[in-house]
N, C-alpha and C positions, 0 to 999 in steps of 0.2 A: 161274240159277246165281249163287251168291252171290263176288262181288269182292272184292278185297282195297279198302277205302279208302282214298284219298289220304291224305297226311300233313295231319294238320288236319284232317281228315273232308272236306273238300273241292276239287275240283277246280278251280280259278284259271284263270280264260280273261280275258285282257288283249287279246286281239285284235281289233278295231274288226271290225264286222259291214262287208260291201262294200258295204251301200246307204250307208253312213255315213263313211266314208272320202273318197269327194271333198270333203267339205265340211268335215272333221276337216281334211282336208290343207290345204285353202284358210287354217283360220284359223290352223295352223301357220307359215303363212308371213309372218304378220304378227307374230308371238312371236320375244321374245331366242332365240336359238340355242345350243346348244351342240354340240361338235362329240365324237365317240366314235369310241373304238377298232375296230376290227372284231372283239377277242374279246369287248367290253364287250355289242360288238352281240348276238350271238351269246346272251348272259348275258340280255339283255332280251326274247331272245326264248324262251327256256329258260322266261323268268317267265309271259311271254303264251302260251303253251303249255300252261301248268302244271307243268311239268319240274320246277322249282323251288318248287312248291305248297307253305307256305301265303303264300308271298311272293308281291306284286302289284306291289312294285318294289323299288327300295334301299333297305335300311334306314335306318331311323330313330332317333335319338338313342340310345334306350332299351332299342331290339330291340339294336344295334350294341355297346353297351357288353356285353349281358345276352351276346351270343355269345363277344365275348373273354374272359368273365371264367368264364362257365360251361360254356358251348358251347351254350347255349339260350335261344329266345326270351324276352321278356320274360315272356310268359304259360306258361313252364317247356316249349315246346316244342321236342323235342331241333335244336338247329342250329347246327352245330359250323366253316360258312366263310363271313364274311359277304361278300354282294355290296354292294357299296357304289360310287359313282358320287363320282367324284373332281375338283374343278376346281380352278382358279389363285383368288388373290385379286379377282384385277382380272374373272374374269367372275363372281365369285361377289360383287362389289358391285352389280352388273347386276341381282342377283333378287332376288325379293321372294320370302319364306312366305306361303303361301295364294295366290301366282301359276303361274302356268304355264311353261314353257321348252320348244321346241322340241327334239328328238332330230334331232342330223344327222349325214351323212353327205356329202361331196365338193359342201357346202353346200344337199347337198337334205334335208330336214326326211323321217325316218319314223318317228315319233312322238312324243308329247308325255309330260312327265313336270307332275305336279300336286303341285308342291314344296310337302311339309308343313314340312320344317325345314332348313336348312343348320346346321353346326356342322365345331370344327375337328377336325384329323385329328393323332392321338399316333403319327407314324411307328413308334416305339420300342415304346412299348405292342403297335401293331397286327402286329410282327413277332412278338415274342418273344411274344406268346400264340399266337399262328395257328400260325408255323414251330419255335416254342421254338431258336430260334436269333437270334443279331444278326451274323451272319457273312455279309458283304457279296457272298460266293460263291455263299452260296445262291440259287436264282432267282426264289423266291419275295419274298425279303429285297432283290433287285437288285430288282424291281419296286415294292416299298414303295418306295425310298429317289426313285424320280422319280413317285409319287404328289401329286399336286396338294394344298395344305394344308388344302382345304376340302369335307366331305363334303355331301351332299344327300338329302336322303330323302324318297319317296313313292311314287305309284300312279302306273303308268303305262298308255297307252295307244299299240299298235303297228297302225300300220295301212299300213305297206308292209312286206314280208318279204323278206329276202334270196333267191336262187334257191337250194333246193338243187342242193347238187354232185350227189347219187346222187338224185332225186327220189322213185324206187320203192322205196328204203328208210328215207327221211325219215319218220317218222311219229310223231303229236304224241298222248300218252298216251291221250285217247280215243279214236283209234284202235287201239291195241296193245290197251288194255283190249276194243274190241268184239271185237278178232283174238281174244284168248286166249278168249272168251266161243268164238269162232264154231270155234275149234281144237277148244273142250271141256276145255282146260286150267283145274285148281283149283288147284293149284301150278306157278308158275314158276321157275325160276334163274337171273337173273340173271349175266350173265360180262360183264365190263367189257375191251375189249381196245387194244391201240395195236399191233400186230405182227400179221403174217403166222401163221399157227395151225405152231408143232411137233407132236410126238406128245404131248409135256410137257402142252401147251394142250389139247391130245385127250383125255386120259385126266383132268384136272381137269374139262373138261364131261361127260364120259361120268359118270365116279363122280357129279357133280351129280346127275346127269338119274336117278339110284339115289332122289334123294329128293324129285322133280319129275314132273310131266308133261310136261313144257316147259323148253328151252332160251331162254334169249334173248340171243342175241349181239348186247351193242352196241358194238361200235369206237366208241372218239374219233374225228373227223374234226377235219381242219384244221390248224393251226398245228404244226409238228414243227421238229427239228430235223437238222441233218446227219447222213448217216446211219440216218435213221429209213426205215421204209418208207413210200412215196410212197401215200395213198389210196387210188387205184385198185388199188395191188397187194394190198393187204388185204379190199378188198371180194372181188377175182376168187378171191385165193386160199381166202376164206372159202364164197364161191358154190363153188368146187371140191371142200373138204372137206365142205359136207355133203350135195351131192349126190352123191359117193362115196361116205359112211362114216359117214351116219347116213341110222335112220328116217325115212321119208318122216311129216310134219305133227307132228315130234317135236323140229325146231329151228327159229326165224326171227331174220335178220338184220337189223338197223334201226339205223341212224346214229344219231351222236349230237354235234352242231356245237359242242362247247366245246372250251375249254384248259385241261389238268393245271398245277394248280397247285402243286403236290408238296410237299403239307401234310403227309401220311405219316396219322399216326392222325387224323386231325380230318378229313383228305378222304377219308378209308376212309368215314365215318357219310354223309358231305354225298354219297358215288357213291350211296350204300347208298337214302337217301332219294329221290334222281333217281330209284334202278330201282323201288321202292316207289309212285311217282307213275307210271310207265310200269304200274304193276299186278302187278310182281314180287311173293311170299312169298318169296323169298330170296334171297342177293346172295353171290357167291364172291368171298372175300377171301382172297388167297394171302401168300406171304412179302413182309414190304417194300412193302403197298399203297400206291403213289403218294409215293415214295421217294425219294430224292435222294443221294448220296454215302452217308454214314454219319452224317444229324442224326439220325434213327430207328432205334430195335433194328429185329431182325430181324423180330419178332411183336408190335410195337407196337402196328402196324395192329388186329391181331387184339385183341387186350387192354384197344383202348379200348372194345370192343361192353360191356364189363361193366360200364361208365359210365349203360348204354343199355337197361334192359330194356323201357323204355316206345317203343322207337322202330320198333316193328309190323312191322317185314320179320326175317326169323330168317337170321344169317350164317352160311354154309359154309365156316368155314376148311380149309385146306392148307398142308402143310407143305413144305419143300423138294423135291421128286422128280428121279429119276433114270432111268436104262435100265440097269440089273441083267441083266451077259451069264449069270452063273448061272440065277437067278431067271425070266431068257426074257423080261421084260416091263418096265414103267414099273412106280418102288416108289418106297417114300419110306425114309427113317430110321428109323422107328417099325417097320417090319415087315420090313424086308432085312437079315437077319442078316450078312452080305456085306462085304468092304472097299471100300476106294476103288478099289484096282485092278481093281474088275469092273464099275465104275461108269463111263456115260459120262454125261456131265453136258449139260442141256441150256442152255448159255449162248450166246443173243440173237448178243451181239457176236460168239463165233466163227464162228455159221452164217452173219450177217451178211459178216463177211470172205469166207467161202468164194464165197459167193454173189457178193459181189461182184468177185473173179476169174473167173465164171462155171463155179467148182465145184458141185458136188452134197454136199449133205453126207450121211450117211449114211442108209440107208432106216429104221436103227433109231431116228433122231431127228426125222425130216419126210420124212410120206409123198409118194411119187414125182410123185404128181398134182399138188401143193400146190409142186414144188420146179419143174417142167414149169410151171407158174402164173404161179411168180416170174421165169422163165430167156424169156418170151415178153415181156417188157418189155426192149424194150433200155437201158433207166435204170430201175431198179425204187428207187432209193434218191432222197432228198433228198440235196440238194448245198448 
């Protein structure tokens, strides 16, 4: 059965084979060091995975410029958020181009980067192309501004992995891709999630799966913020809803260890490409994809695919939806002849509240099973 190919036509594996790694590691410990974030981590391993295929590290001079200015590699391949590896002056006199530098962590070295170039970093530039904002609220633009003034760019090699949190849903593209092979799926869809699933979230996969053989639900894992739902509770409640209320070998669940960076239209293409490299045909982009206050219309996200026709995964947009007490079911705008006052809206924050009084919200917005899911954690939220 014929696959969808990676972006770039190839599949990017950065990960040191294990006969090759004790000795990788030994001469790492002899190399300048530098020390990384844990979402940076996370990003390098995204790359040794292929997650982020056709990247094999942080960009470089050329590819970096090419994506703020155009949103594509050098070589005009669509690539619309660059990763990029950020230091201080004083360790970026430490290295040499065409040397090596240690990857670490709590000063233990898990992988090496083989620095083709250092060059410096246009805070101002890197914001207002990426986030089209310079508003120091934004969080995207909070994160530019203690960025280090020197970038680095090369290939890297990983040869220790952090543990996953969910292990039996971790799975690194060529796996998903042998999954979808072994399902029998020739179409998949793609649903990008950070939240516990509503009927809102139900009825956005189901319509999908109208032009799919396959579902693929991946949650973000990791870094959240107050408020959010806690991990665990998004996996259970996800294991809940689809083995209640959907076909059996008709959805699968698989993590996904990065942080939103809440670019809006530029990280709608960059999730788009991620689920493409997992072996997705298509990617569900709803209202305000990966959005933030009000820097982005409401259907930005959607509108910049038209930037894009060369970029091999086919988007499913959606529009706003609701629970229409006339209508009996989840509508949208486009089809609910209906007013507001028969509309119950599905908003995050208020089911959120409710829940967190230990209410129930209503069965016509999150099914009972899914709300039993969240009501058996005694902290289901981030604090």
């Amino acid at each position: 059965m014929k696959v969808l190919p990676p972006h770039g036509g190839k599949l990017i594996d950065r990960l040191v084979p294990e006969r090759d790694r004790a000795h990788l590691r030994e001469e790492a410990g002899e190399l300048t060091s530098i020390t990384v974030s844990d979402e940076f981590r996370k990003d390098l391993e995204c790359i040794a995975y292929g997650i982020f295929s056709p990247l094999e590290g942080p960009l470089v001079r050329n590819d970096y410029t090419s994506v703020l200015e155009r949103g594509r590699l050098e070589g005009n391949l669509p690539w619309t958020f660059p990763i990029v590896l950020d230091i201080t002056e004083e360790a970026a006199s430490k290295i040499q181009e065409g040397g090596d530098v240690a990857l670490s962590q709590n000063k233990t070295p898990f992988g090496v980067l083989h620095v083709e170039e250092k060059y410096p970093l246009d805070r101002r530039s890197h914001a207002e192309n990426i986030f089209k904002t310079l508003d120091a609220a934004h969080p995207g633009v909070e994160k530019t501004e203690s960025m280090g003034p020197v970038l680095l760019g090369g290939k890297v090699d990983i040869f220790d992995e952090t543990p996953g949190k969910f292990p039996r849903y971790r799975l690194k593209p060529k796996e998903t891709r042998f999954l979808f092979q072994e399902m029998g799926w020739r179409t998949i869809a793609g649903f990008q999630t950070r939240n516990a699933p509503h009927n809102g979230h139900e009825y956005v996969q189901k319509t999908a799966l109208a032009f799919a053989d396959g579902l693929f639900i991946n949650p973000l894992i990791g870094k959240k913020k107050a408020g959010d739902f806690k991990d665990e509770v998004i996996i259970d409640t996800y294991e809940t809803l689809i083995s209640n209320y959907y076909l059996k070998n008709s959805a699968t669940l698989v993590t996904l260890e990065m942080e939103m960076r809440y670019a809006g239209p530029r990280e709608a293409i960059f999730h788009a490409i991620a689920r493409k490299n997992f072996g997705c045909t298509h990617f569900v982009v709803g209202r305000d994809h990966a959005g933030v206050g009000d820097y982005y219309g409401p259907y930005e996200a959607q509108e910049i695919f038209d930037d894009y026709p060369d970029l091999g995964i086919a988007p499913l947009f959606f529009r706003s939806f609701f629970y229409c007490k006339k209508c009996g079911g989840v509508e949208n705008d486009k089809v609910c002849p209906h007013g507001p006052e028969d509309h119950l809206e599905f908003r995050g924050r208020d089911m959120r509240r409710l829940l967190m009084d230990g209410k129930r919200p209503s069965e016509l917005l999150m099914r009972p099973e899914v709300v039993d899911a969240i009501l058996k954690h005694p902290d289901p939220f981030v604090r």
